[in-house]
gemmi code that builds the backbone of each chain (N, CA, C; Angstrom):
import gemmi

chains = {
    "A": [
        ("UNK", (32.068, -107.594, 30.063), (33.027, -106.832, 29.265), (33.171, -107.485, 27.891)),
        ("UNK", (33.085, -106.291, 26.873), (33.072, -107.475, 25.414), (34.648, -107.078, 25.128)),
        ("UNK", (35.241, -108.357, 24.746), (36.438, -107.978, 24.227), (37.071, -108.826, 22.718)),
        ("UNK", (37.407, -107.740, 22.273), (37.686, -108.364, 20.585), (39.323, -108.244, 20.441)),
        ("UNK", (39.286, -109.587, 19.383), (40.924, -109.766, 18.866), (40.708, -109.533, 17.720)),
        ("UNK", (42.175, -109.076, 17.379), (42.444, -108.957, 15.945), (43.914, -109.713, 15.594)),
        ("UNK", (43.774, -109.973, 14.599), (45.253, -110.247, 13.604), (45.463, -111.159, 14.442)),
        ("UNK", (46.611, -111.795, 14.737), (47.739, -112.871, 15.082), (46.942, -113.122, 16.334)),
        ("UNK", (46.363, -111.991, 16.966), (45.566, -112.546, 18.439), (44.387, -113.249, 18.442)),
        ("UNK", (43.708, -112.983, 17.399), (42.342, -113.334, 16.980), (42.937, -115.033, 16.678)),
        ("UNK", (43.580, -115.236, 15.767), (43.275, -116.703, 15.289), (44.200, -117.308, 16.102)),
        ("UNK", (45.333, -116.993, 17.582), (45.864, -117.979, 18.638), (44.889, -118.068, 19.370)),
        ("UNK", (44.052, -116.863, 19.853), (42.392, -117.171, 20.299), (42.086, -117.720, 19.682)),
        ("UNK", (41.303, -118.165, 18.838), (40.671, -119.190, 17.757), (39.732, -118.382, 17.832)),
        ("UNK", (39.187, -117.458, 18.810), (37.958, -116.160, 17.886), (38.475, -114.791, 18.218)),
        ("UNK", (37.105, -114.333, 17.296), (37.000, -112.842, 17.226), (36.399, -111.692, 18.455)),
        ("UNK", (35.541, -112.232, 19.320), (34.717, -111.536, 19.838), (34.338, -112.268, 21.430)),
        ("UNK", (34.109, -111.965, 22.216), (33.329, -112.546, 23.326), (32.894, -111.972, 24.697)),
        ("UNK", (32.184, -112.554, 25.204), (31.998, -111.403, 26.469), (32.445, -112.137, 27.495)),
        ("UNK", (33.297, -111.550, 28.421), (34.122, -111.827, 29.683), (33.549, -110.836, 31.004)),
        ("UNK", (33.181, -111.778, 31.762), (33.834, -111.039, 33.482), (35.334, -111.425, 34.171)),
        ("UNK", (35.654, -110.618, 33.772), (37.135, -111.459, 34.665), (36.804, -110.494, 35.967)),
        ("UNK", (37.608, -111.012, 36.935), (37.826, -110.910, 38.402), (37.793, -109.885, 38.557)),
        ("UNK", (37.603, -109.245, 39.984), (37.616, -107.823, 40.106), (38.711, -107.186, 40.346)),
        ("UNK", (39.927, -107.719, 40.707), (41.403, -107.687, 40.636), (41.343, -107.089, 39.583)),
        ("UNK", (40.737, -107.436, 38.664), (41.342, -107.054, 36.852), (40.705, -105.622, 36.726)),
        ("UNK", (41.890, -104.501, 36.962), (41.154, -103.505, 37.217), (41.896, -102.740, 35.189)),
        ("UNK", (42.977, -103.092, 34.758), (43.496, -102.316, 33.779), (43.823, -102.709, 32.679)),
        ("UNK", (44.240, -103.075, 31.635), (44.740, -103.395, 30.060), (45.699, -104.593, 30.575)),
        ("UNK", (46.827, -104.158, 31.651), (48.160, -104.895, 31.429), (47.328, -106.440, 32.307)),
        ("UNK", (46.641, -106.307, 33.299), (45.690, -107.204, 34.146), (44.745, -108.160, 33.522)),
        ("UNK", (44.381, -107.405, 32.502), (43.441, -108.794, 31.547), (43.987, -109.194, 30.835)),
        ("UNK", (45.675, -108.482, 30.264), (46.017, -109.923, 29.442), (46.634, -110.621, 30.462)),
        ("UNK", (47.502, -110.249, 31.651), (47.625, -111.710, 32.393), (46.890, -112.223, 32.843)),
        ("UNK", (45.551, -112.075, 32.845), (44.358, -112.950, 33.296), (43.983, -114.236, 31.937)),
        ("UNK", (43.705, -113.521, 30.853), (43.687, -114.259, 29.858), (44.878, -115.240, 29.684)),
        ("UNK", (45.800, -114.494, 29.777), (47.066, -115.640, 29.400), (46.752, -117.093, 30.123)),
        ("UNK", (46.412, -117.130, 31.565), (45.605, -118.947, 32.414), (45.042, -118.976, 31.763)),
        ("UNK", (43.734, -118.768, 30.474), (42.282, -119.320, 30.114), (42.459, -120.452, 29.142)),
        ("UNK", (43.674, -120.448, 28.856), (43.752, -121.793, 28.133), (45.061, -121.474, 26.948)),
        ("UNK", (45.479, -122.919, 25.921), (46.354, -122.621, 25.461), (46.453, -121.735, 24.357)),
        ("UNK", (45.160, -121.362, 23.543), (44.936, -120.410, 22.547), (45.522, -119.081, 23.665)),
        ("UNK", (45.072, -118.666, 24.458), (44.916, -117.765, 24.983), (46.902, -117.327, 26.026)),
        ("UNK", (47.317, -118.368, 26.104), (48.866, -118.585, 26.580), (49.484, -118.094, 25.875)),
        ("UNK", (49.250, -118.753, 23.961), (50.050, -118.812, 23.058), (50.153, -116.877, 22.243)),
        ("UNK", (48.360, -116.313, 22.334), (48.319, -115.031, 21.752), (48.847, -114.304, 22.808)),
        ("UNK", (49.217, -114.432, 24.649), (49.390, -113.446, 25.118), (51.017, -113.839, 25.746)),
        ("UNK", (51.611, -114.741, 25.275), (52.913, -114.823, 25.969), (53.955, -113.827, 26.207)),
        ("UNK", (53.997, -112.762, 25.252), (54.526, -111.957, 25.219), (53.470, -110.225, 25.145)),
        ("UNK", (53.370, -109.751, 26.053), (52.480, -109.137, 26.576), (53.360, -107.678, 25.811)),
        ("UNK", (54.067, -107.540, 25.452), (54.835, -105.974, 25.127), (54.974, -105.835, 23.630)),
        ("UNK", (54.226, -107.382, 23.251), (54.035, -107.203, 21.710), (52.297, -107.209, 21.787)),
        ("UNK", (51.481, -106.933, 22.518), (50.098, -106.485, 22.413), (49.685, -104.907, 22.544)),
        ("UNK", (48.817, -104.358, 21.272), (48.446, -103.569, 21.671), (46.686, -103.033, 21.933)),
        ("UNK", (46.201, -102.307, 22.377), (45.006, -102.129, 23.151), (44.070, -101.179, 22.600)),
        ("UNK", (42.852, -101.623, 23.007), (42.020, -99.958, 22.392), (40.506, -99.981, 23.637)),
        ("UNK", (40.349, -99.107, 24.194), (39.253, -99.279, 25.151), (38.056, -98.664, 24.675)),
        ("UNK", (36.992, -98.850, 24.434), (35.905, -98.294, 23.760), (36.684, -97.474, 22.631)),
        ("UNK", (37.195, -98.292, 21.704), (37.608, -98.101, 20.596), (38.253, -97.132, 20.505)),
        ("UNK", (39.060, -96.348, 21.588), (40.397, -95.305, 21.431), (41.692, -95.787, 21.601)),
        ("UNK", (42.388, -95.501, 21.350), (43.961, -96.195, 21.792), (44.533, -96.289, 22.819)),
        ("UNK", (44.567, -97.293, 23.693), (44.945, -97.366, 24.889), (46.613, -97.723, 25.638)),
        ("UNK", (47.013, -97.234, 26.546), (48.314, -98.264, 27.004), (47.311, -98.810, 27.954)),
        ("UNK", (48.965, -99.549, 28.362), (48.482, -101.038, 29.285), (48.009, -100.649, 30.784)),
        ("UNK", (48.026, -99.150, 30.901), (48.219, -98.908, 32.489), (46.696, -98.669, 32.366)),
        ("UNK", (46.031, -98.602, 31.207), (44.913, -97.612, 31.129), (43.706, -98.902, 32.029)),
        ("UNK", (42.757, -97.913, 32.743), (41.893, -98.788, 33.457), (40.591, -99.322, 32.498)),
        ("UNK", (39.940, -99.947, 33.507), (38.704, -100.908, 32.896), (38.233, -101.170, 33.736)),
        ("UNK", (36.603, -101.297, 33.129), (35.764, -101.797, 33.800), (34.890, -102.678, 33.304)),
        ("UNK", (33.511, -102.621, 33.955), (32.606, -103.626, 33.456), (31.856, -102.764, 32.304)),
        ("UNK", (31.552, -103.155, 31.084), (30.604, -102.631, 30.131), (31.551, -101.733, 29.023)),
        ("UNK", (33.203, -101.892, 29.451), (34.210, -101.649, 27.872), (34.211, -102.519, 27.522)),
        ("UNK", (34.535, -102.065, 25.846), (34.688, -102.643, 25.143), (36.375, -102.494, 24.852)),
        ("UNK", (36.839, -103.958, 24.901), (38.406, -103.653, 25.075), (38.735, -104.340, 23.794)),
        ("UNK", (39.994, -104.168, 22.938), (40.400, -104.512, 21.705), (41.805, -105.224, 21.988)),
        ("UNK", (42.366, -106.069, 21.651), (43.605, -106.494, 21.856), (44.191, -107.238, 20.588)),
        ("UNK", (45.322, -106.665, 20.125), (45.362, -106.618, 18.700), (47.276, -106.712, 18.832)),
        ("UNK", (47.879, -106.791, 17.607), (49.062, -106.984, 17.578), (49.384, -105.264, 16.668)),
        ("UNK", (50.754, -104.960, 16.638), (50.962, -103.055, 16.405), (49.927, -103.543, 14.996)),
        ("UNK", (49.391, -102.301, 14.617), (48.498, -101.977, 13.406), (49.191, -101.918, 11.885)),
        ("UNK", (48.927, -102.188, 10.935), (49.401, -102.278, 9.670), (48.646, -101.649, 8.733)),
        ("UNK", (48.129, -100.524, 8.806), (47.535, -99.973, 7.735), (47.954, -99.642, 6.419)),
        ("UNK", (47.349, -98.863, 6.025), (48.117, -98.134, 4.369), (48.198, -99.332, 3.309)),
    ],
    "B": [
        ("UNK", (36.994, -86.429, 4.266), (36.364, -87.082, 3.897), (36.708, -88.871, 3.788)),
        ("UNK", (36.502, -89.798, 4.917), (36.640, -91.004, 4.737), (35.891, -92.115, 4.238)),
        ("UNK", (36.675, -93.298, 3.339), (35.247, -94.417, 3.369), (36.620, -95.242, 3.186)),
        ("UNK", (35.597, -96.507, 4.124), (36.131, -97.884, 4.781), (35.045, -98.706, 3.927)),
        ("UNK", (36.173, -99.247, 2.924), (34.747, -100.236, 1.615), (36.102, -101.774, 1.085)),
        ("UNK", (34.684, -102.489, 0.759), (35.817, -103.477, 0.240), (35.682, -103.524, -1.383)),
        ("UNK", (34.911, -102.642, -1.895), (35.321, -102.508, -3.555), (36.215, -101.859, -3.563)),
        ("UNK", (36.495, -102.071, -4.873), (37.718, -100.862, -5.347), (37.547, -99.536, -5.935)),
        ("UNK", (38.502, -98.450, -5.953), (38.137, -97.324, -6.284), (38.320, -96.380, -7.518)),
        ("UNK", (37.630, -95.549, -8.471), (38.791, -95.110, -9.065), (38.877, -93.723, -8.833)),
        ("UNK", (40.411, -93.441, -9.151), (40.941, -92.260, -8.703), (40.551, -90.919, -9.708)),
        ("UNK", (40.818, -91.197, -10.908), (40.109, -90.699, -12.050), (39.079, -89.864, -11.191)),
        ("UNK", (37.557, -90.442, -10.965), (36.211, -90.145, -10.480), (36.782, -89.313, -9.287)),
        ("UNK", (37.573, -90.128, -8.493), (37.662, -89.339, -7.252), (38.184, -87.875, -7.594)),
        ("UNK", (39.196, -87.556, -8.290), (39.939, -86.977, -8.540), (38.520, -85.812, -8.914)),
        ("UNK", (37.856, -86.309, -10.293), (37.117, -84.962, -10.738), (36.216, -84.527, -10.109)),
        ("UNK", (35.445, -85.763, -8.631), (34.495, -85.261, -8.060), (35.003, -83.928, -7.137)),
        ("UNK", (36.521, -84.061, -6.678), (36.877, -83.387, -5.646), (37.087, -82.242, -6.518)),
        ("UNK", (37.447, -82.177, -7.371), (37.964, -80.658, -8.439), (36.463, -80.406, -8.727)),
        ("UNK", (35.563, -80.664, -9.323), (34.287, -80.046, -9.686), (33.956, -78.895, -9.121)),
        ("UNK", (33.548, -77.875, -9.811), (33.109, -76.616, -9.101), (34.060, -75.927, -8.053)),
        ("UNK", (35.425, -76.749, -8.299), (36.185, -75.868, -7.078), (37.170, -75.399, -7.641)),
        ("UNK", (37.290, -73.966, -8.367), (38.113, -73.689, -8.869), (39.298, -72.758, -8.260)),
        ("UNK", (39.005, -73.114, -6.834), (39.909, -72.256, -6.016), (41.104, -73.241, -5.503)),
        ("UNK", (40.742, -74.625, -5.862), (41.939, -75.791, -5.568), (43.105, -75.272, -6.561)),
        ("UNK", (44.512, -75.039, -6.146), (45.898, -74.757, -6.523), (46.266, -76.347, -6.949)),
        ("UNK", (46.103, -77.345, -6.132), (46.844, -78.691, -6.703), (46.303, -80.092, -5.480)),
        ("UNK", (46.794, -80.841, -6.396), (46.194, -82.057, -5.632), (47.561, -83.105, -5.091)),
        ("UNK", (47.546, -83.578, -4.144), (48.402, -84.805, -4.338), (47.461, -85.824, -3.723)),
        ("UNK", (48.134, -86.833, -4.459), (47.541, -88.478, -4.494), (48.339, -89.195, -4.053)),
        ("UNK", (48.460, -90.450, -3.465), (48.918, -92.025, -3.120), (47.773, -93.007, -3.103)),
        ("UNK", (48.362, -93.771, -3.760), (47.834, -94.871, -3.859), (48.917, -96.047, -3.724)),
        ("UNK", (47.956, -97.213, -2.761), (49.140, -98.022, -2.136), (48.023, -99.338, -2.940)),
        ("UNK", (49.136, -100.309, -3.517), (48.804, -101.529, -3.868), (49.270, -102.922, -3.287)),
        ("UNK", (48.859, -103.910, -3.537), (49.044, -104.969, -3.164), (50.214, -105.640, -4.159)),
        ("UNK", (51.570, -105.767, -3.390), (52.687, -106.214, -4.256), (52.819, -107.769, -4.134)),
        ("UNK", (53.195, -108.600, -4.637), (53.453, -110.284, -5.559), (54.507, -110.376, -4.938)),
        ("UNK", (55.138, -109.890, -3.852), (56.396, -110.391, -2.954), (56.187, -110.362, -1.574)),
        ("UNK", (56.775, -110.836, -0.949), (57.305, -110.670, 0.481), (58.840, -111.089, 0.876)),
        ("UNK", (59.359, -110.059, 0.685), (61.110, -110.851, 0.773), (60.937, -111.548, -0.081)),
        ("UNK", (61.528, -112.745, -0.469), (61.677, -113.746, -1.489), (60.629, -114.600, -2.183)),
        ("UNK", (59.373, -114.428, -1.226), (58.385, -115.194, -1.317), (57.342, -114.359, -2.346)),
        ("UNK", (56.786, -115.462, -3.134), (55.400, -115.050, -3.545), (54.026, -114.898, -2.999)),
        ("UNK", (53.489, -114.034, -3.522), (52.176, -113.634, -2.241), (51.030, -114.140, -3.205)),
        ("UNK", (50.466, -114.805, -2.900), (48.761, -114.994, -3.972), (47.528, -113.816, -3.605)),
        ("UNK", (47.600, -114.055, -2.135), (46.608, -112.586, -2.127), (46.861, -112.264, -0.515)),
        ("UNK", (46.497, -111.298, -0.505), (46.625, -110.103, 0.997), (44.748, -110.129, 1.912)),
        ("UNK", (44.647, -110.869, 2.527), (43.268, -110.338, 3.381), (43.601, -109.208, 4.756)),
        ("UNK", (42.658, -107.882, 4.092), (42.814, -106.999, 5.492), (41.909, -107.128, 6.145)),
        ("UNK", (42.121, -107.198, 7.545), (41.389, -107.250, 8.527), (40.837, -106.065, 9.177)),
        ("UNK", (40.249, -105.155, 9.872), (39.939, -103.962, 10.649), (39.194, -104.292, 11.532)),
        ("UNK", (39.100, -103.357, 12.488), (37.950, -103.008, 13.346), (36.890, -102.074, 13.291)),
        ("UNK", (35.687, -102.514, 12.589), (35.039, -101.473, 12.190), (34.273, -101.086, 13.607)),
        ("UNK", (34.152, -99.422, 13.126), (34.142, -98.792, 13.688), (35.025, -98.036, 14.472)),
        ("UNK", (36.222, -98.551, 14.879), (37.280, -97.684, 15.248), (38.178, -97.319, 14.094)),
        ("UNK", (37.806, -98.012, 13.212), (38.645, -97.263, 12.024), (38.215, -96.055, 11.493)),
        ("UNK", (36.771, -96.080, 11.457), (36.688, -94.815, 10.740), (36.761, -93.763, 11.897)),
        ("UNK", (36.675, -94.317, 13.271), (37.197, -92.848, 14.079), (38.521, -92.278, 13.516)),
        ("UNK", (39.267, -93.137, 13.650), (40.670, -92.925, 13.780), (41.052, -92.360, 12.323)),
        ("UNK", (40.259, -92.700, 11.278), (40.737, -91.860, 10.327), (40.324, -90.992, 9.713)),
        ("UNK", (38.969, -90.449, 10.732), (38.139, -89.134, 10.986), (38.835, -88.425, 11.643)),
        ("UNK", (39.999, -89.015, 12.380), (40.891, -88.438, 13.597), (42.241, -87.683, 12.666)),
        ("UNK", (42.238, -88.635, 11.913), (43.358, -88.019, 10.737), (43.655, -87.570, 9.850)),
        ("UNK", (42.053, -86.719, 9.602), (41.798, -86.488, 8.643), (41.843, -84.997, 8.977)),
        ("UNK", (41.230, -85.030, 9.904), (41.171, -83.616, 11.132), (42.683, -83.113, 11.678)),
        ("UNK", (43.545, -83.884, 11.974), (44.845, -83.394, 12.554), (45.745, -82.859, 11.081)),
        ("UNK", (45.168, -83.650, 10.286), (45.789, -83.033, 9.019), (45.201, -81.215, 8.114)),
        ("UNK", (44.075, -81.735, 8.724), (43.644, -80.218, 8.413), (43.644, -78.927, 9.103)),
        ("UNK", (44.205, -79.413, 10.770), (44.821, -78.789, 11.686), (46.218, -78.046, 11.217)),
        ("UNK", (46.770, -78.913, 10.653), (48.378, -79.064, 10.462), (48.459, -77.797, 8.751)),
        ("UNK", (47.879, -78.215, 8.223), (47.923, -77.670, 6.699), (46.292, -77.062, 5.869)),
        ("UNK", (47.000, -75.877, 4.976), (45.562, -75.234, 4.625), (44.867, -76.072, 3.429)),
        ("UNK", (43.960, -76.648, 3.966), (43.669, -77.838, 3.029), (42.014, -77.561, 2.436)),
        ("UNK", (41.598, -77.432, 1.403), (40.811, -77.638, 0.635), (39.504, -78.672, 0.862)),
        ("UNK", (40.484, -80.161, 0.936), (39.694, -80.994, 0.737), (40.542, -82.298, 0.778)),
        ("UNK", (40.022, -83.457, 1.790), (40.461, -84.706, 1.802), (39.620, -85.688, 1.592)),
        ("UNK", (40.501, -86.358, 1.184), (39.782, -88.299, 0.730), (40.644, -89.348, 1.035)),
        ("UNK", (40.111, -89.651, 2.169), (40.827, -91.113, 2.403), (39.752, -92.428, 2.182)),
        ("UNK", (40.176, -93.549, 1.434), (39.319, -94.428, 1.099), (40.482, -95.383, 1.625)),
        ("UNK", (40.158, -96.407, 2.437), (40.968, -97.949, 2.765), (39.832, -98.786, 2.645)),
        ("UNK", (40.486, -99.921, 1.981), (39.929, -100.986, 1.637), (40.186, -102.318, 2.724)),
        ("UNK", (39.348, -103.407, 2.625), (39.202, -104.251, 3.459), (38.670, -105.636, 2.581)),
        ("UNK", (39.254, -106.980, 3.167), (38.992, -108.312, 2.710), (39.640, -108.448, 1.850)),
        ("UNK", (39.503, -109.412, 1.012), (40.771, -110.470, 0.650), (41.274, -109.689, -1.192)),
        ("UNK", (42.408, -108.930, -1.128), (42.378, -108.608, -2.270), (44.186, -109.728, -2.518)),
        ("UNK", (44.364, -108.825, -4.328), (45.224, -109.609, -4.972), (46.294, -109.179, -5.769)),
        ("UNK", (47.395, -109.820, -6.182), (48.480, -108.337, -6.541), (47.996, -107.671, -7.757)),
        ("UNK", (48.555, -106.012, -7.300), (48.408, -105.227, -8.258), (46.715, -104.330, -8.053)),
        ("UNK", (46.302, -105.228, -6.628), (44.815, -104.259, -6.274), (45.110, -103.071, -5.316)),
        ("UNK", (44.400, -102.284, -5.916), (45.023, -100.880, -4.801), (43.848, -101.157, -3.080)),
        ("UNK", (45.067, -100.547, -2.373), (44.506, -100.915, -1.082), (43.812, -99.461, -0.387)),
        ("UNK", (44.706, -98.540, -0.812), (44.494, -97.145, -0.092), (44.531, -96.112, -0.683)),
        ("UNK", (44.017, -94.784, -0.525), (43.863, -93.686, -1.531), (43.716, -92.466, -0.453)),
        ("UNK", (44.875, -91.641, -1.060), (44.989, -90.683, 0.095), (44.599, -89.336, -1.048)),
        ("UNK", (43.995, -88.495, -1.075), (44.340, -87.377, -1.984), (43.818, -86.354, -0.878)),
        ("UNK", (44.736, -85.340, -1.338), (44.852, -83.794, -0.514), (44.478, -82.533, -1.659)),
        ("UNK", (43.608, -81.621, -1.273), (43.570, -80.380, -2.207), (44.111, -78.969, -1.562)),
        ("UNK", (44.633, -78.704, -1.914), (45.084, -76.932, -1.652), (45.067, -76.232, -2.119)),
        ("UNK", (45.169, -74.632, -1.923), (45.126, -73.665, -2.490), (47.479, -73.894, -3.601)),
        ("UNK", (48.410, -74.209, -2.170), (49.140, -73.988, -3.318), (49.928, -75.885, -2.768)),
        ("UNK", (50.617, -76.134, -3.268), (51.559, -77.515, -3.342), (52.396, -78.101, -1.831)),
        ("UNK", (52.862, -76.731, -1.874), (53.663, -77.359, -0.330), (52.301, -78.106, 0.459)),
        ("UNK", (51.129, -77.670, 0.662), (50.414, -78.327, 1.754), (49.676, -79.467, 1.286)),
        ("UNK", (49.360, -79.775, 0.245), (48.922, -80.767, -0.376), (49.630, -81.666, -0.437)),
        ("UNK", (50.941, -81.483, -0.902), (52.187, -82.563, -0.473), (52.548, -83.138, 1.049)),
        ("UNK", (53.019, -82.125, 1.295), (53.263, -82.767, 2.975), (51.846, -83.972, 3.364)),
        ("UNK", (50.861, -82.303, 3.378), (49.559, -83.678, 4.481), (49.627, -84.929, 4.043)),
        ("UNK", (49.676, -84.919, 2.458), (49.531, -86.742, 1.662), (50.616, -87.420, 2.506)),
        ("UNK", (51.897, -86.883, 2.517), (52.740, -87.899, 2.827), (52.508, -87.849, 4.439)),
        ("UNK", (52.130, -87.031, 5.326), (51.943, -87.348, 6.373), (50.761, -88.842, 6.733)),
        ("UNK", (49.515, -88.250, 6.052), (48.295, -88.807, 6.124), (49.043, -90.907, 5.834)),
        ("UNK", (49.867, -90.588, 5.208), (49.878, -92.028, 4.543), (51.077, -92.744, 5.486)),
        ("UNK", (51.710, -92.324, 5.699), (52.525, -92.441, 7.064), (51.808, -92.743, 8.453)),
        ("UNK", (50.931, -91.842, 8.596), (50.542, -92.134, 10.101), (49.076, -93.161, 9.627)),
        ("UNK", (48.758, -93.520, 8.240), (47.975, -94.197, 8.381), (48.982, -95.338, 8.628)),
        ("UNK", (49.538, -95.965, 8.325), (50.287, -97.142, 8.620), (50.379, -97.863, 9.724)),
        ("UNK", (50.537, -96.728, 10.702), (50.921, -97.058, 12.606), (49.489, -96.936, 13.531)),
        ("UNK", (48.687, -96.423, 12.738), (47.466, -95.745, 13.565), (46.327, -96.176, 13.152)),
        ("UNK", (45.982, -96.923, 11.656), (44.893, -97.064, 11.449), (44.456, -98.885, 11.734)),
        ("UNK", (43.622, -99.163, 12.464), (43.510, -100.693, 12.184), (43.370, -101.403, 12.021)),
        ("UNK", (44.193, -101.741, 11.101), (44.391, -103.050, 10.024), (45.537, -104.190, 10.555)),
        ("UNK", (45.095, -105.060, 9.558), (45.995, -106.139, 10.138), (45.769, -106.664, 8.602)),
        ("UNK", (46.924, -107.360, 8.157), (47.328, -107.976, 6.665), (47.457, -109.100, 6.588)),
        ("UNK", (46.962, -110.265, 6.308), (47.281, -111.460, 6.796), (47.887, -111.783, 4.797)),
        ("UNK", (48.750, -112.587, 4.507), (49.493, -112.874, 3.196), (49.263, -114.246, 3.199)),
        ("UNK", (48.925, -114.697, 1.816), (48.625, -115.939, 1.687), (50.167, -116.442, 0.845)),
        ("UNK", (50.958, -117.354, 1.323), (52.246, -117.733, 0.353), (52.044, -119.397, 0.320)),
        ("UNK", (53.323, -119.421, -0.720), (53.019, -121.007, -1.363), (53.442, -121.917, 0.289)),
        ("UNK", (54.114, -120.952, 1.274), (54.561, -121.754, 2.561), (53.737, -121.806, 3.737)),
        ("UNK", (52.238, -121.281, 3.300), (51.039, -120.565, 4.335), (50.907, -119.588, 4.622)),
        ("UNK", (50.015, -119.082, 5.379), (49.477, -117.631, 5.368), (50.136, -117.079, 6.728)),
        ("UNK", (50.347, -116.039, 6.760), (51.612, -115.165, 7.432), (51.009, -113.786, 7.495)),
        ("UNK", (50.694, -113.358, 8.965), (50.610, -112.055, 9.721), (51.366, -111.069, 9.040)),
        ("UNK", (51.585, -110.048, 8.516), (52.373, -108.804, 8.017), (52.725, -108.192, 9.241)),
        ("UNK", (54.072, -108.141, 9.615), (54.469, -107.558, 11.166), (54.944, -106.333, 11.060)),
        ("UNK", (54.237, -105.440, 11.929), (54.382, -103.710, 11.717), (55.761, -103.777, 11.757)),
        ("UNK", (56.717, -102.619, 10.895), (58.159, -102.560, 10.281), (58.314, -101.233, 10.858)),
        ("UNK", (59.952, -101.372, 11.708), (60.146, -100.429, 12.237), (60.422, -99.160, 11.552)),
        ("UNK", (60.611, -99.343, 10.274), (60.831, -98.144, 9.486), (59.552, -97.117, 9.300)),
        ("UNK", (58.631, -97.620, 10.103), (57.314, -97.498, 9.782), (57.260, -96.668, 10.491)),
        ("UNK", (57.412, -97.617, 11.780), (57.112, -96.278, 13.075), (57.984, -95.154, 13.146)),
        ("UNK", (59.356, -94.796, 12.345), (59.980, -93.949, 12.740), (59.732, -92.989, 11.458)),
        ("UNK", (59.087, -93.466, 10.607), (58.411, -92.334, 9.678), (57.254, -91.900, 9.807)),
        ("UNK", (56.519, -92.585, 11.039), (55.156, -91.787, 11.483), (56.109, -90.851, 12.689)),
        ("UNK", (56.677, -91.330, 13.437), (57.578, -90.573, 14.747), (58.067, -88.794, 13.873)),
        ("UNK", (58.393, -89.102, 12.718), (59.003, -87.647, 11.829), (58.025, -86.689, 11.710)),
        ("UNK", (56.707, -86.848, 12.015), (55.766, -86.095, 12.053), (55.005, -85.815, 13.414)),
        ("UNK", (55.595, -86.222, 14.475), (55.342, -86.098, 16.077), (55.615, -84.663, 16.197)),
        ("UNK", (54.913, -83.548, 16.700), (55.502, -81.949, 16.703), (55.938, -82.244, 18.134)),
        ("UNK", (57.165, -81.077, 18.764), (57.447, -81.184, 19.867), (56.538, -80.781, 20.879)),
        ("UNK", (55.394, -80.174, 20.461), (54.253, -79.442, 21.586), (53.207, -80.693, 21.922)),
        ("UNK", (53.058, -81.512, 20.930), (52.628, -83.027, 21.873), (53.344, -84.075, 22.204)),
        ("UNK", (54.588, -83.589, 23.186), (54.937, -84.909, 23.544), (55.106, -84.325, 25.345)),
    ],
}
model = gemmi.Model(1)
for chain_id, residues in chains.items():
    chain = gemmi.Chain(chain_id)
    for i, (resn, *xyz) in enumerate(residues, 1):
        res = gemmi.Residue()
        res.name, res.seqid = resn, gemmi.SeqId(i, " ")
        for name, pos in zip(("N", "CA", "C"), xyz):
            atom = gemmi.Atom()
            atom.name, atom.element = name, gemmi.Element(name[0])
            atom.pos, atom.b_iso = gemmi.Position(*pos), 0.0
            res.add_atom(atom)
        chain.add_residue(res)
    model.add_chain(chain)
structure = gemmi.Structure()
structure.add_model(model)
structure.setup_entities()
C-alpha cells in the first residue's frame, strides 16, 4: 500500500511517501492511522489526534470509515488550505 | 479550464486569451489571491505551498465542472500555484465568463471558497519565530458550507 503525507503530517513523519503492508486487521482509514500511531515517535506525534487527520484513497476524498486495501494509494494530510 | 504551475501568471493575457473571438461573453469576474507580510502580529518572509499532484488537478477539474453545473458559464480558468513564493506574489486566479453578471459573480465567489476547503494544499509560513503550518480557519469552512445545496446532503 503506498501511502503519502502532507503538511504537518509529512514533516512529524519526517517523510513524504512510502510503501506499507500493515496487518490484515487494517481493513479502513480510521485502522491505519491507529496502526501507524505504534510505528514510532514521528508517527505517535503526526497521528495523536486522529479527528484532526484528513484522508484521500486513490486520490478521492475519503472519511475514516472508508475501506482499504492492498494496492491504494492512501493520503493522510491535515484539513486542506487552498486559495 | 485548470493549471497547477509554480510560475506566476498574468491576468491581463489570461483575461484577453479568454475574451478573444468570443464576443458572446456578457462579463467576466476575477480573484486573485496573494501572499500577505502578516500572520496575526507576525511577519511572514515567504509562504511554501505544498499539494498533491495529481489529486489536485482532479479536484479542481471537479470544480470546475460543479460550477458549470451550478451557473451558465462561458468559460473558466483556474490557475493555483505551488512552492515557495513571497509577499505580494499572487497565489490563485479564478476568472468566470458569462453571457450576463449574476453568474459570473456567484461561480467566482463560489469557485474561490470551495477552493479553500477542497483543494490540496497545505501553506507552510516562514516567520522571524520559525516556520508554521497555516491551520484551515473555521470561517473557511462555513463559507464553503453557504454553498452546500440542500439536494446533496
Amino acid at each position: 500500500m503506498q501511502i503519502l503525507y502532507f503538511g504537518w503530517v509529512r514533516t512529524r513523519v519526517g517523510h513524504g511517501k512510502e510503501e506499507l503492508s500493515p496487518p490484515d486487521d487494517v481493513g479502513t482509514v480510521a485502522d491505519l492511522i491507529d496502526w501507524l500511531k505504534g510505528q514510532g515517535d514521528g508517527y505517535a506525534h503526526a497521528f495523536e489526534n486522529a479527528a484532526a487527520i484528513r484522508a484521500a484513497v486513490n486520490q478521492e476524498i475519503a472519511p475514516h470509515d472508508a475501506e482499504i486495501a492492498d494496492g491504494d494509494e492512501v493520503a493522510l494530510f491535515p484539513p486542506m488550505t487552498g486559495g | 479550464m485548470i493549471r497547477v504551475q509554480d510560475e506566476d501568471f498574468d491576468i491581463g493575457a489570461e483575461i484577453t486569451r479568454m475574451t478573444e473571438g468570443s464576443t458572446e461573453i456578457g462579463g467576466l469576474a476575477s480573484f486573485v489571491g496573494l501572499v500577505r507580510d502578516y500572520a496575526g502580529d507576525e511577519q511572514i518572509s515567504s509562504m511554501t505551498l505544498e499539494h498533491y499532484p495529481g489529486m489536485t488537478e482532479k479536484q479542481l477539474e471537479r470544480l470546475e465542472s460543479e460550477a458549470r453545473e451550478r451557473w451558465d458559464l462561458q468559460d473558466v480558468l483556474i490557475i493555483h500555484r505551488y512552492g515557495k513564493l513571497y509577499p505580494g506574489d499572487r497565489i490563485v486566479l479564478v476568472i468566470t465568463a458569462s453571457p450576463h453578471r449574476q453568474a459570473s459573480l456567484e461561480s467566482c465567489h463560489f469557485l474561490i471558497d470551495w477552493l479553500k476547503t477542497k483543494a490540496p494544499f497545505w501553506k507552510l509560513e516562514e516567520k522571524e519565530s520559525g516556520a508554521d503550518w497555516v491551520d484551515a480557519r473555521e470561517t473557511d469552512s462555513v463559507a464553503a458550507g453557504r454553498w452546500v445545496r440542500v439536494s446533496d446532503t
